[in-house]
C-alpha positions as CSV (number, residue, x, y, z in Angstrom):
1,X,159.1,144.2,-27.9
2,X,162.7,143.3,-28.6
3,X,165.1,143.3,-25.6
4,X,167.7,145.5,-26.1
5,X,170.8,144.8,-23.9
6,X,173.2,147.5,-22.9
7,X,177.2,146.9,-23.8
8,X,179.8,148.2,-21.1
9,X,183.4,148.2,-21.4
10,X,185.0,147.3,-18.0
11,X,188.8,148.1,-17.4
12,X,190.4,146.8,-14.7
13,X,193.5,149.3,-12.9
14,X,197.1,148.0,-13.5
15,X,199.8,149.2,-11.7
16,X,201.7,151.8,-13.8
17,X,205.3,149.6,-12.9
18,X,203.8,146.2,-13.2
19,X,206.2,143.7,-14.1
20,X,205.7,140.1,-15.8
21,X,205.7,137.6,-13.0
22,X,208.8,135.5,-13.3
23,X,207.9,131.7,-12.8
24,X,209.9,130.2,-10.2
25,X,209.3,126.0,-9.1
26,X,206.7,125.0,-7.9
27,X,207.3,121.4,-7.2
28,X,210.4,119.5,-8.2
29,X,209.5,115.2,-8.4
30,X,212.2,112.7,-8.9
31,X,211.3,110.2,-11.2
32,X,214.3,107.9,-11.4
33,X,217.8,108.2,-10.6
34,X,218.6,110.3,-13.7
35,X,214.9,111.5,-14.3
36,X,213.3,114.4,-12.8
37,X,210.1,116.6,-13.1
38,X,210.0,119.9,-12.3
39,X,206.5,122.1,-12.6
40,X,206.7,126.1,-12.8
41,X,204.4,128.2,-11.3
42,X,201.9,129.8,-13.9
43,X,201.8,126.5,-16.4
44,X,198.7,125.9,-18.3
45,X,196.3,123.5,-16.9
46,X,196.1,121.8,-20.4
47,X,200.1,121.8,-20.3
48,X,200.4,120.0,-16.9
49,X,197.8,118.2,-17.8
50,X,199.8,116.2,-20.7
51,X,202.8,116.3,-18.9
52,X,201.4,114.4,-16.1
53,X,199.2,112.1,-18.1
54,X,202.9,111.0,-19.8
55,X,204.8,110.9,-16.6
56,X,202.0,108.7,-15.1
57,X,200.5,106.8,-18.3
58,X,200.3,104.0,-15.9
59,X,197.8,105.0,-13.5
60,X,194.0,105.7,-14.3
């Protein structure tokens, strides 16, 4: 017999007043003296990812 699988939709409860959360730093790095890095909270792994990968193309 053929399995038939049951579909449930699952909604998770939200605050009525939620707000977007606002990024704020995370970590500031200074690179040279005119160069800086600063990382946000909330970035993208694939985002920071590249960033650092530039920032350090150096190291493996």
């Amino acid at each position: 017999m053929a399995s038939i699988q049951d579909i449930v939709q699952v909604k998770l409860d939200q605050p009525r007043s939620a707000q977007p959360a606002v990024p704020s730093k995370a970590f500031q790095m200074k690179l040279s003296d005119n160069k800086s890095l600063v990382v946000y909270n909330h970035i993208s792994g694939y985002i920071l990812d590249a960033v650092l990968k530039a920032v350090f193309n150096d190291v493996h």
